[in-house]
Structure formats: C-alpha cells, structure tokens
N, C-alpha and C positions, 0 to 999 in steps of 0.2 A: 528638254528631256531631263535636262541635270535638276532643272527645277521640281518637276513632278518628283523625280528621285526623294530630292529633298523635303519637299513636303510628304512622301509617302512615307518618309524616317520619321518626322517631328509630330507625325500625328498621333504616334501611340503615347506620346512621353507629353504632350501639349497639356494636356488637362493635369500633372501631375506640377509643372511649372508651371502654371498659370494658379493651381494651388498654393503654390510654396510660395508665391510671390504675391497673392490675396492674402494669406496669415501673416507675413511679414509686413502689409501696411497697415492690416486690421490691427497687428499688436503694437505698432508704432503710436498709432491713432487712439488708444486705448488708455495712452501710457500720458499720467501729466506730467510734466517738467518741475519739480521743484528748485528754486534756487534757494545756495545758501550763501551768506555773508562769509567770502573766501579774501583771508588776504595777502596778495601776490605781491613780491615786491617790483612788478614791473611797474612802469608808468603809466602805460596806457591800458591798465586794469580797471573797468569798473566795479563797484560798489555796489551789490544788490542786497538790501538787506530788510528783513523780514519781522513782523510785530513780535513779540517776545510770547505775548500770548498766541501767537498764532494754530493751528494743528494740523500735523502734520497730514495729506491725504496722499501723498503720490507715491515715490517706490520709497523704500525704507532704506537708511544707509546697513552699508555690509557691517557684521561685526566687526571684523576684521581692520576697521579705519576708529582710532582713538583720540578724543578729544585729550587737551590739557589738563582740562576738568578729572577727566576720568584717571589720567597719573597721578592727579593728584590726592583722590579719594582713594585709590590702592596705596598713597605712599604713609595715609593717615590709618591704613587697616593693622588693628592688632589684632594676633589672636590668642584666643581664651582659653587653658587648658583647666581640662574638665579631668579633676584625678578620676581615679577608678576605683571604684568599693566594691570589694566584693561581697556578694548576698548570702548572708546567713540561712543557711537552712533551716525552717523550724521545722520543730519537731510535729511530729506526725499525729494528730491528734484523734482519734476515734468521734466521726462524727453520731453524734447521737438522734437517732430517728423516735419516732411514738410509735408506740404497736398498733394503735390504729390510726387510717385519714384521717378521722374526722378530728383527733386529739390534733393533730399539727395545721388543719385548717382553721380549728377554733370552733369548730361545731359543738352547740352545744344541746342536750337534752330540753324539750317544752318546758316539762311541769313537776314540782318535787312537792309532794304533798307530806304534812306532818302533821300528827292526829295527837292532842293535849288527852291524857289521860291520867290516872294516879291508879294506887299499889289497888282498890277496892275493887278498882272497876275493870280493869285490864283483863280479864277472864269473863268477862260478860262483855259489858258494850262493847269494850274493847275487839274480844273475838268477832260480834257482830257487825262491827264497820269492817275489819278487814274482810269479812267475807262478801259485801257486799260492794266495795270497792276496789279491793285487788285485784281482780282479772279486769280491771278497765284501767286500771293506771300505773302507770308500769313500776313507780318508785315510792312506795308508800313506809312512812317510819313513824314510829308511835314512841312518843318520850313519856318520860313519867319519875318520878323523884325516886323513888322504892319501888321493887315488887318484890312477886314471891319467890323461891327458890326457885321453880321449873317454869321456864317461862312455853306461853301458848306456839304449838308449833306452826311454820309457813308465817312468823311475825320479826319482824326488824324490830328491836326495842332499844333506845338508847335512854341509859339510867342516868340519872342527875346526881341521885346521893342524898339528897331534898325534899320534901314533901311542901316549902313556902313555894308558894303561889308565884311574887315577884321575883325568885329568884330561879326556877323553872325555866319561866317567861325568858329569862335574862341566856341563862343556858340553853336554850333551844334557839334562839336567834342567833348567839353565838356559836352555836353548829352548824348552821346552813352558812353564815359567814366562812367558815373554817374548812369545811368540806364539802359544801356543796354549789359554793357560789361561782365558782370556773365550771360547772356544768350545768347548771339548770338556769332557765331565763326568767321563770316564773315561780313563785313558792305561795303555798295556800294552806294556809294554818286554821285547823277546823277540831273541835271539841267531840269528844266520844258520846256525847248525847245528844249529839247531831246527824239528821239524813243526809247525805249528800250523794245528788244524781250525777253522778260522775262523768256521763259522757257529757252534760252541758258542760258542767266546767271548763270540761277537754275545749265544747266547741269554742266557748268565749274565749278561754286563751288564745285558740288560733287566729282573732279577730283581733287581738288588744297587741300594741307594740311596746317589744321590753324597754324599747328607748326613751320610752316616758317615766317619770316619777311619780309611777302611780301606788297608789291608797286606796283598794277598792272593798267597799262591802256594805254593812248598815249602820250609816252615820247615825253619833248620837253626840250631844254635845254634852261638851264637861261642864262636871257640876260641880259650883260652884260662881263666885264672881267676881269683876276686874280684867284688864287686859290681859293679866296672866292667864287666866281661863279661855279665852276665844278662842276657836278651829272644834273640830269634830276627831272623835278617835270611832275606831269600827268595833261596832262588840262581838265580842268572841265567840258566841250562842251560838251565828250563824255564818262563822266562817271569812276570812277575807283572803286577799290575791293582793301579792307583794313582788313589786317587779325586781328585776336585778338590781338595774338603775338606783332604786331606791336604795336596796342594801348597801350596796357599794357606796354610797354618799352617807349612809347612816355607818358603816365601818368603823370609822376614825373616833367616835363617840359615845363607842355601846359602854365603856368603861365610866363615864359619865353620868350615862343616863342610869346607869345604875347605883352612884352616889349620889347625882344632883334629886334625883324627881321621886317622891316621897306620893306612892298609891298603895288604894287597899286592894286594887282589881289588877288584876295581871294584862290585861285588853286595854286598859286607861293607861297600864304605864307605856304602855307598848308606843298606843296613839299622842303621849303627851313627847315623849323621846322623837317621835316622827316631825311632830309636829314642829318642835323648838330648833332642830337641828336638820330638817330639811324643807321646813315648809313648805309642807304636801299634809292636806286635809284629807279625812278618809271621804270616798262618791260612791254614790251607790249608782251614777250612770255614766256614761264615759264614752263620747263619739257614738252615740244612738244604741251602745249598748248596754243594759243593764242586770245587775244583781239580782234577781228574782230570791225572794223568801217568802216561807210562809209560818206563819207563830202559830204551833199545835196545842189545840186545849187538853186540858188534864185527863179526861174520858172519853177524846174525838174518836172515831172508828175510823182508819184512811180510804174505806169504801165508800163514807159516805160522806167526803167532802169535796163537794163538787163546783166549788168556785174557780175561774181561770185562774186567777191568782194561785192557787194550789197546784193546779197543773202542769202551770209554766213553773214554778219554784226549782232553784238551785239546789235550798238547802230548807231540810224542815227541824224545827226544835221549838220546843225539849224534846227528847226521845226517852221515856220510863225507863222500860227494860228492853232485851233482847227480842223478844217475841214482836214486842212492837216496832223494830227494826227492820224485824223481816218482813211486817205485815207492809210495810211502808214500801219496800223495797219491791215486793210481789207485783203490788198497785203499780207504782213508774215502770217495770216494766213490760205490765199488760195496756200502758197508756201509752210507752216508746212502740209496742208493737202494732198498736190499733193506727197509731199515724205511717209507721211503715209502712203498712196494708193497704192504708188510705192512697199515699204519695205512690204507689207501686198501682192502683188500680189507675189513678188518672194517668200516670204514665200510657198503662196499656192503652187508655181511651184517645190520647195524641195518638199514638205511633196507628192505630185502625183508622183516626179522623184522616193522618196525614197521607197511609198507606193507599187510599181511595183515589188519590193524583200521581200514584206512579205510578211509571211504565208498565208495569205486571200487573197491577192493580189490587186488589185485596188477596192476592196471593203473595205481595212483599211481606207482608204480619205474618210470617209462620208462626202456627200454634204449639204451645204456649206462646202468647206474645210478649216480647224481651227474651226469650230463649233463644239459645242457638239452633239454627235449623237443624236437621238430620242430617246425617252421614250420606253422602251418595257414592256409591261405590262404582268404580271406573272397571272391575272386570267382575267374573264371577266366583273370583277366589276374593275379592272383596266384602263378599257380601253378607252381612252381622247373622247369627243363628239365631233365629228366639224358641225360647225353651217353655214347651207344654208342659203343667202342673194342673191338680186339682187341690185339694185344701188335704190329701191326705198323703199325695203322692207328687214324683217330679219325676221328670220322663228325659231327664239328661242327669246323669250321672258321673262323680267325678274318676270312678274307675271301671268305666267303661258299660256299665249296666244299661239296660235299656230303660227300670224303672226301678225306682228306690223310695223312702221312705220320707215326707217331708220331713226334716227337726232341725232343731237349732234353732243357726239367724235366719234359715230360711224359710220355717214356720212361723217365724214371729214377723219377718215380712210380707208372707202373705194374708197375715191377718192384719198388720198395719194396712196395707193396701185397700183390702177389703174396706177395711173401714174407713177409711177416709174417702171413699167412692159411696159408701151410704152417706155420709153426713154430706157430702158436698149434693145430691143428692134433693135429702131433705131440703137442704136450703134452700135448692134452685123452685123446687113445686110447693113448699108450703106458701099459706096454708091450705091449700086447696088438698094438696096429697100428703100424705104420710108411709112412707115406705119401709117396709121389714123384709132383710134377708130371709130365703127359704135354703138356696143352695147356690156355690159358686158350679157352674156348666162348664167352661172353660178356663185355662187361665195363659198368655203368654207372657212371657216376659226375652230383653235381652238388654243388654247393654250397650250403649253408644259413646263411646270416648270423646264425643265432641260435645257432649250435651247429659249424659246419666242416664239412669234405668226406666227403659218406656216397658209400660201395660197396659195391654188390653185383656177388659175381663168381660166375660158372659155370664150374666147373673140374672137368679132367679128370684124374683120379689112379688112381694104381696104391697100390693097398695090399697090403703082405705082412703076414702073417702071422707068427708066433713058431716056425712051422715051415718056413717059407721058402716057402709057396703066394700068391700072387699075383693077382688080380683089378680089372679094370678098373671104377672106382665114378667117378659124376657127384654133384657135392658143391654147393650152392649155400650161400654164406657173406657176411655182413655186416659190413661195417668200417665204424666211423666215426673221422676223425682230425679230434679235437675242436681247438676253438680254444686257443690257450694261454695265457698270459699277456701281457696288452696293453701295452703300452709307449709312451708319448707321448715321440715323437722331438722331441729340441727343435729350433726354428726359432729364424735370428736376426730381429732386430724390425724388422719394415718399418712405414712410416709412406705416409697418403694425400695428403703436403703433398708429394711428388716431383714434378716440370713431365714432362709428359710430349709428345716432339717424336713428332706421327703424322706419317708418311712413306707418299705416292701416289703411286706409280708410275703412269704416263699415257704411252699410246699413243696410235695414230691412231686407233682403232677407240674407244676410251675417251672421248673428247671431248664425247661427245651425255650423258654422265651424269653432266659435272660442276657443270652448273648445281643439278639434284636433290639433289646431295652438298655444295656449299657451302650450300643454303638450310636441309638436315638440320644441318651441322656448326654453325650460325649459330647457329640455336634455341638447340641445346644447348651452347656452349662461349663463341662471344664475348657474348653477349647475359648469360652467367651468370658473364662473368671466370673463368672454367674456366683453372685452370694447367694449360693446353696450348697448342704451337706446329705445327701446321699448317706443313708443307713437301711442297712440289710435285715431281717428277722427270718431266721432260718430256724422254722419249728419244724420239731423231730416229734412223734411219734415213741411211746415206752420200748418197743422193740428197736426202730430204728437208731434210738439213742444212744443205748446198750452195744451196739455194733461201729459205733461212731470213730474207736480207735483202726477196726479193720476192715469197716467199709462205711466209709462218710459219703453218705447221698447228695452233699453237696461238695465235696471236695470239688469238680468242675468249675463249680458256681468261685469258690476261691481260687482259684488259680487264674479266673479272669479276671478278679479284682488287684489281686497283684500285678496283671499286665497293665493294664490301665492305670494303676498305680507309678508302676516306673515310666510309663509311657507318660505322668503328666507329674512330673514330682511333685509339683504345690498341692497336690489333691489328694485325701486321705478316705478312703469309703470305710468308715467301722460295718462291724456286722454284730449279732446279737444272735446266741443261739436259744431256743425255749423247748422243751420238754411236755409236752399235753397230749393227753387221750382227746378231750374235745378243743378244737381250737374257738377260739372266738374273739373278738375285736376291744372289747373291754378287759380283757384278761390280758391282752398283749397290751393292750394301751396302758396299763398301773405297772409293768414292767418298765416299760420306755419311760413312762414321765418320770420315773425315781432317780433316772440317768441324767435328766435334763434340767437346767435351772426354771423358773416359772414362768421366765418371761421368752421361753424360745415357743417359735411360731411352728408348728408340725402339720404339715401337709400330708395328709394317707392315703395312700393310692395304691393299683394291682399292678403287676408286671408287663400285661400288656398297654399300660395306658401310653400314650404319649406325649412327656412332659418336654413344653419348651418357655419361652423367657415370656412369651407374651403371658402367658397365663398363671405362672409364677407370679407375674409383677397385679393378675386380677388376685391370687390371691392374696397377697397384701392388702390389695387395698379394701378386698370384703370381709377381709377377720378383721376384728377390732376387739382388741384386751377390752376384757369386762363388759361388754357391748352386744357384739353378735359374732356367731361362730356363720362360715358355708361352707354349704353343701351343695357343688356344680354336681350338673344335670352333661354330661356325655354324649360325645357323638359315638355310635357303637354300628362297626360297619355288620351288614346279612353276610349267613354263612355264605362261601364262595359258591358251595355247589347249587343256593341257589337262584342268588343273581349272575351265573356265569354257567347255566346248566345247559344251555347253545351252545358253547366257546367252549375249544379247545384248551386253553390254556386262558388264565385272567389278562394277560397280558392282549389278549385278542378282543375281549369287551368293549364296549361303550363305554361301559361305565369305569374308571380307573378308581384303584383303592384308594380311599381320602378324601374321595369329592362328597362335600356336604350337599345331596340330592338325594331325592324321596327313593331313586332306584338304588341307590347306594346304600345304605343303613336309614337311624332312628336316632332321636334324643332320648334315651330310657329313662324313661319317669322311674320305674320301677327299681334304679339300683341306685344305694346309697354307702358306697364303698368309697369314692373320695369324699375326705373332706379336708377343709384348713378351721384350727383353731391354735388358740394361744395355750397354754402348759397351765397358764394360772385358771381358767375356766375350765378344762377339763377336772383340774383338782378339787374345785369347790362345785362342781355339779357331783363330780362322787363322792364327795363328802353328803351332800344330800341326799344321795341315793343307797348311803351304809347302814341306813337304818332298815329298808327295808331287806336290804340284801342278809342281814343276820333271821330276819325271818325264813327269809327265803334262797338260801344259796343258789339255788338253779337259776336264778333272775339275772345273772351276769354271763349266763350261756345262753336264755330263751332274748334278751334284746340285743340290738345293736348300739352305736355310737348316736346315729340321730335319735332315734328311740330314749336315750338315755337323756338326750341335750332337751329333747322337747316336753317331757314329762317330768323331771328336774332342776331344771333352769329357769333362769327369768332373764335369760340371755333372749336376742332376737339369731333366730335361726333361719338365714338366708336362703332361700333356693331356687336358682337360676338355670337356663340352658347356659352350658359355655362352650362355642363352636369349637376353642382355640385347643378345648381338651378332648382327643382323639382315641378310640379304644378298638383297636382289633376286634374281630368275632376269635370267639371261643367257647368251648363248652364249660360250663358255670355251674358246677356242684353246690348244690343248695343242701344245707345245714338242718339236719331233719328234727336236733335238738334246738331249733329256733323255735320265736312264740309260733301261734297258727297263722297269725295275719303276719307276721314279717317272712313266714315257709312261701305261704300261699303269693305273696309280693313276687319273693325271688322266682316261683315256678312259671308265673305267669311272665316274668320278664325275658326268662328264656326260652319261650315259646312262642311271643313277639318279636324277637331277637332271630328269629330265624330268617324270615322275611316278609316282606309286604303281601299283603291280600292279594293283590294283582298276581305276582311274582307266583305264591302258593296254590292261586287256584290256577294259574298255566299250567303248573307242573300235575294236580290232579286230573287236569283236564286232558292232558296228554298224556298220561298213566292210563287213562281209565280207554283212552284213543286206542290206545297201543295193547289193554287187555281184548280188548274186543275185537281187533281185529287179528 
C-alpha cells in the first residue's frame, strides 16, 4: 500500500525529472573537453599540450581568468591624449540659389540662331528673315557693323561699330562665346539673303549630339595650294550649325585667329580658324543626317521648282529682295502642310484598318478619327445644349431672348462653317457633281469641352451635272471644329500679402444694414488681423448736407465705428463724406483715388455683401497692376416672402439663408457693383476716358465702373461667379440717369432677383386658387 502511495506521488513530477535529468546528459554529451597545457607544481601532474596552431572548438575560457601574456600587453599599454580644439564657428554665409532649375541643373537652351546682316540691308531682308523665322525659333539676333538711327521693331540687333567683313565675323563669334555659350548647345550662323525653313533646322538639331565637334553645312574647299590649304570651310550663303563642343575648344584662340589667318571672305576665315585649331572640317552629312540646300537662280519663280532637292532643302539662296522672301516662305509652308495632311490621313487609314480587329469593331474609330470621342453625359443635368440658328438669326441668346440677330464672331462662323461644308463637298463628288448653296434649312451647333464645336447643318443645294442639268438636293452634313493646340498664357506673379482697402458707399436708405455688415466684417477681418482697411463713403444729398451739423443721417452709422474702434484698438475705419444731387460710381471713385497712393488695391462693394478672407485672398489674386481688373459675379439670396411664403417664420424653411441652392437665391449676372482693381488702372483708364467726358459731362453719371474699364482699357476684365461672395436680398433702386442698356440691366436684375420660376408661378397659382374660390 505504501508503495502504491508512493508511486501515486512520483507520477505527477516523473516526466518533469526524467526531463531535467535527459538535458543534463544531452548537455554533457554536447560539450567537448578541451585541454590546455596547465602547469601545476605537483609531481604527479600530467602534461597535455596542444599544437600552437591548433583552433580552438569547445567552451571558451571565462574572461575573467588572465594569461601572463595578457599582464604583460596591459603593462606595455600607453595612453594617448588627444587635446581638445575647439571649433570655430564660421560665419554664416548666404547660400546662393539660381532663379530658375534649369540654371542650377545645367540645362541649357537647343538653338541660338544669328543672322549676318549689314546697315543697307537690315530694313528689308533683314525685316524679312525675322518675320519668317521668329515665331519658330525662339532666340534669334541679327548682328551687323552700323545701322540706322531707329532700329526695326520685335528685332534683337547687336552692333559691331564695323562694317569689315573679317572683323564682323570675329565679333559675332565672340558674342556667342561670351553670352551665349552657357546656354545654348547649338549655334547656326545664316546670312539675311538667305531662306531658311526653320522648323528643319529645329528637327536636325534634335537628332545631332552637342558632344561632338561638329562643322556642319556646305563644304567647299580653300582655295589655294600646299598643305597649308587642306580641310573644307562651310560657306556662309547657305548657313551652318556650330556645336558648343566646338566653340568651347575654338575659345582659347579666337584672339589668334584673328591676328594669325589673313582672309578676304569672312565664311573662309571662320572655316580656316576652325580648322587650324580644332581640326574639324565643315560635313555636309553627319550620322545619316544631312544639310539639304538648294542654289536659287536669278529669275527662278518658287512655284515652279519642283525638284526633291528643293523641297527637302534647309536653306535656299540667294534671296533678291523681300517679296521674294516671302514668296519662298508661302511655298514651304503650303508643302509643310500638304505633308501634314498627307501623314494625318494615313494615320486615319491605320487607326480604321486596325479598328476592324477590336472588340467594338468599327465603332472604336470614333468620327472624326484621331478626335476625341464625344462627351457622354451620366445624368440629365449633364447633357450639352445645341443652339438653333439660320444664317440671319440665333435662337439662344446671351441675355436671355428667345431670338436675336446673327453678328459678329458669330456671323463670320456661320459662314466659315458653311463654307467649308461646300468645299469639302465639292471635293468628295467632283467630277461628277458640282454643287452651289441655295439656302442654309437648319443649323445646330454646341460645344463639347472634350473635343470643340460640333455642327450639323441642313442645306439646300443645287447640283449640276457634267452635262449641265441641274437639280435641287437637301444635304444634311457634320463638322466638328476640334480643339487645337492649348497654350498656357503666361500670367505676372501676384502675391496674397497685398492690404486690401474695401470701399462702402452708404446712402440713407442703406443705414439699417450697417450694423449686420460691421458684426460680419468684425468676425472675419479685425478679429483675424486680416490686411484690410475698411473705408466708409457717406453721400449726403444738398439738403441732407446743409442739416449735417443738426441732424446727421449718419450719426448712428459713426458712433458704431467708434465702438468697434475701441473695441479693437489696432483697427482704424476712416470714413469719407460727399455731397451730390446724382450719385454715381465714377464720381466717387475720382474722390477716393486722390486719397490713395497708385498702387493700393480697392475692392468696392454694397453693404449688404458678405465679406470674408477667403475672397479677399481671390481678390488678390484676380487683380493684377496693369493686367486685368475683376468683376465677381454674387450669390444674391430671393426675397424671403418668396422662398418662405409656407413658413411661419425663415427659421422654419428648408431652405436656410446662405445655402448656395437653385431654392435659395441666384448668381446675378446682371449686377456689377463689386469690383477689385488696382488705383494705378483706374487712373489711366480715366485718363482715357477725359476726352470724351469734356464733350459730354453726363457720361460719368450715364456709365458705370465696368462700362468704363471695358470701353477704355486694354486691361483684361475678368468675370466670374464667386460662391465665397454672398449678398442678402434687398430692394435695389436703379439709377434712372443711367445709360438705357445699364437702367434696363439693373431692372431686369431686380426682377430675377425675386425668385425662381418655380417659386413665382406657386405663388400665382395659389393667388389666382385663392381668388377663385
């Protein structure tokens, strides 16, 4: 029993000692025994000792046990002391940056072209090559020894002092050395009685590498004999392409080449300088590409030379005079367009061959093909309007008519259209047919932002025959006139740190809405140190004026400015008083700007608008000094009683005051009461406008401020919707000594201004519910 005991004890703990006593023989077992050559001074001490190169594998000795060896390498340790210096602070240097990347990457410009001309010519050929080559090249400069007092305008001319030839030559490579050799990688020196098709140039540059020492144009060899003579120089006639490379290695020598090498041709000395001191011959072919030229005869016509050779050419010469410049010019590019045409129709003819093996199958080619498809619109508020016209009339209007009068750009586009739907046309049926307009039937059009202005037109044609018979056919035809190539207009740099002075004109009627308008303006501007200054114009009336010391109609209006005043001491509102029987907007504005220096930004706005920082910081940045003035487009909420003519109280609607929604108000196109511009643009737009105003005094009470900017400026006059600017309903007394179309503007604005269509015809429809029964 004792034994059962005992084993019923030792069974729980058996597997935990049978453990402990398994890892204790496995690590025994694991462990090798290294001996080391220990020496004891007993007798009967063996001696086990171990090869010298032996290595060690078994347990490591403890740190903690030190050989002789090792006292004796501690007893040889010295140590080194390292003084201490302390570190000079340098001074603080201004790191200097480039204005642009590309200056501190090293990027440099293609092509710097210069055009050899002299004092005779500069007014003729001269004007003719720039005009022919300027808008294709982006750096073009014309040297010349003398010219005349007034030089050709839209021309860079850099004068020599000179009229020799070889010394010209010598200064004009020493310009591009000097100025223009850190920017440009390629330089092409071409004579002013010279053609040159500019965009080849462009293309072969892009193929040729500046890191060679090239010499390219039309080799000719010097004339003359011996070894001094060998190599080719490039004649000047017809232009050559000079890499950097080569400049840079001719550099160190121009001062040389200009004592040592004795020429009568400025091209020879150029090429004999090239040659001596960099050994580089002029090519007229270079890695499979070549120079193309073509030598024009004394009385050739350019329409009637019809060899490849001419067609392919770079550069053509001699060039007589001007006329023949341009006639030369006309030709390359009605033979650059005819290949365009060409390379653009095979296109189309891939993209239809290959369109036949896709998925969709000949519906991948949308037409035009290479166009972008059409717009598809995902609801029905998406969906584009297209606008009915006939050749006399247009049936979408931009203020709201049902039908108006074709003119303008919109007459001369319906007759481009037209016409280019006859010729296209013609070409498809001759010779078989011959087709003449009778009448346009229909006409639509609309605009697609992903693609340009689609038309379809109904047209009425007479087609003859190749026998001379005659028949009236109805034709229906599609144009689209795609977009083209977009172009980003550059803008100068406006910044959002500009103080910007708002300016409130205040009437009598206006009074009750300035309390609401400094507690809005408060929030947002003094409370946020907002750089803006708040200015008051408090126009009195001749009688109101006169009473000004015993009953001031704006006294209220100041006594709040003074609380707001001590309530933010950093904050000063001036105010302005004026005296007029007619008020109006340019008559206060020649008051204020005489207060103001030129360059302060004025923002003009009504009492009820709602000014806050976001839209302050737009108007910054859409006025621009000497550029463009704007003119934001308002959110203007309906009167209450008639989006809230259900509801008890506003507070009880749907719809809450401020919510930008079609039930809530409108953006009124029709008021042009804020604007932002600069003091110096306002000044020189009425400087323009004093002439007429001495004819006519009543012209600075019949117009407004845009009025003024848009028919005397050549300012760009901005006008946008701006959500961020918010304008109570109120009633809008309209100025009946305005012109007729700025009266009729503001009456129709206050009459949209009431409320929506929907909204207007509920309430008549329940007027008329309610007389009836």
């Amino acid at each position: 029993m004792r034994f059962s005991m005992l084993v019923s004890f030792l069974r729980p703990i058996g597997p935990v000692v049978i453990g402990i006593s398994l890892g204790f023989t496995l690590s025994l077992l694991s462990v090798s025994w290294v001996g080391e050559s220990c020496n004891f001074d007993g007798k009967d001490s063996d001696d086990i000792s171990l090869p010298q190169d032996s290595t060690l594998k078994g347990a490591r000795k403890p740190s903690s046990i030190s050989t002789n060896n090792d006292v004796d390498s501690e007893e040889d340790f010295e140590p080194r002391i390292v003084p201490y210096k302390q570190v000079q602070q340098s001074s603080n240097k201004k790191l200097f940056r480039a204005k642009y990347i590309s200056t501190e990457l090293g990027m440099r410009e293609r092509l710097f072209v210069g055009v050899l001309t002299s004092k005779a010519t500069l007014n003729t050929l001269g004007v003719a090559v720039n005009h022919t080559i300027s808008h294709h090249l982006d750096h073009v400069v014309f040297f010349t020894g003398t010219h005349h007092r007034k030089v050709p305008h839209g021309m860079v001319v850099v004068t020599h002092g000179d009229e020799r030839p070889i010394w010209n030559m010598y200064q004009t490579v020493k310009y591009m050395v000097e100025h223009a050799l850190d920017q440009y990688d390629w330089f092409y020196l071409v004579q002013d009685n010279t053609y040159t098709e500019a965009d080849r140039v462009k293309a072969l540059v892009e193929h040729l590498s500046m890191a060679r020492q090239l010499y390219m144009g039309v080799p000719e060899e010097f004339i003359g004999g011996g070894e001094t003579t060998k190599g080719s120089y490039c004649t000047g006639g017809f232009g050559y392409l000079l890499s950097r490379t080569l400049l840079l290695r001719l550099q160190p020598f121009l001062e040389n080449c200009r004592n040592d090498i004795l020429s009568s041709r400025p091209d020879e000395w150029l090429g004999r300088c090239i040659v001596d001191y960099s050994g580089t011959n002029c090519v007229g072919e270079h890695e499979g590409l070549e120079y193309s030229h073509y030598k024009l005869d004394k009385n050739s016509d350019p329409y009637k030379e019809g060899n490849e050779q001419y067609k392919n050419a770079l550069t053509v010469h001699p060039v007589s005079n001007p006329e023949q410049m341009y006639r030369l010019h006309k030709h390359f590019t009605e033979l650059e367009l005819q290949r365009t045409n060409n390379e653009i129709a095979k296109l189309q003819a891939e993209i239809k061959n290959v369109s036949v093996v896709a998925f969709d199958g000949n519906r991948t080619a949308q037409w035009p093909v290479g166009i972008t498809p059409p717009f598809e619109p995902k609801s029905r508020f998406e969906v584009l309007r297209w606008e009915y016209f006939t050749e006399e009339h247009i049936f979408s209007c931009a203020d709201g008519s049902p039908k108006c009068e074709l003119r303008g750009v919109d007459r001369v586009d319906v007759a481009d259209v037209i016409g280019v739907a006859l010729d296209q046309l013609n070409d498809k049926y001759k010779p078989v047919l011959r087709l003449k307009k009778q009448q346009l039937i229909n006409g639509y059009r609309r605009f697609d932002p992903t693609r340009g202005m689609e038309y379809t037109l109904d047209l009425q044609l007479e087609a003859v025959n190749q026998k001379g018979h005659s028949r009236s056919v109805a034709k229906r035809v599609h144009l689209v006139r795609p977009l083209s190539h977009i172009e980003i207009i550059p803008m100068p740099y406006v910044t959002e740190a500009t103080r910007v002075h708002v300016i409130i004109p205040l009437t009598l009627q206006d009074r009750s809405h300035v309390s609401r308008f400094l507690e809005g303006f408060a929030s947002g501007a003094f409370e946020t140190s907002e750089n803006a200054i708040l200015t008051f114009l408090f126009i009195y009336d001749p009688l109101e004026a006169q009473q000004v010391s015993q009953n001031d109609i704006f006294a209220g209006v100041k006594a709040q400015i003074n609380v707001y005043e001590r309530k933010y001491p950093a904050v000063k509102i001036p105010w302005i008083s004026v005296k007029t029987e007619t008020p109006s907007q340019i008559k206060f504005m020649d008051i204020i700007s005489k207060k103001h220096p030129v360059d302060t930004l004025f923002f003009l706005a009504e009492v009820n608008t709602n000014v806050n920082l976001e839209f302050l910081n737009r108007c910054r940045m859409n006025s621009i000094n000497n550029w463009q003035v704007f003119f934001p487009v308002h959110f203007q909420d309906f009167h209450p009683a008639v989006t809230h003519h259900d509801q008890q109280a506003p507070a009880q609607a749907n719809v809450t005051p401020g919510d930008l929604v079609r039930e809530a108000g409108r953006f009124d196109r029709g008021a042009f009461d804020e604007a932002c511009f600069y003091n110096s643009d306002y000044m020189a737009t009425r400087a323009h406008m004093s002439a007429d105003v001495q004819e006519n005094e009543e012209l600075l009470e019949s117009l407004d401020i845009y009025d003024m900017f848009v028919k005397y400026s050549v300012l760009h006059v901005f006008r946008a919707v701006e959500p961020a600017l918010h304008q109570r309903h109120r009633e809008q007394p309209c100025n009946p000594r305005l012109s007729e179309d700025i009266y009729h503007r503001c009456v129709q604005s206050s009459l949209e201004g009431l409320g929506s269509r929907s909204q207007l015809a509920m309430l008549l429809f329940e007027q008329e519910h309610g007389n009836s029964t």
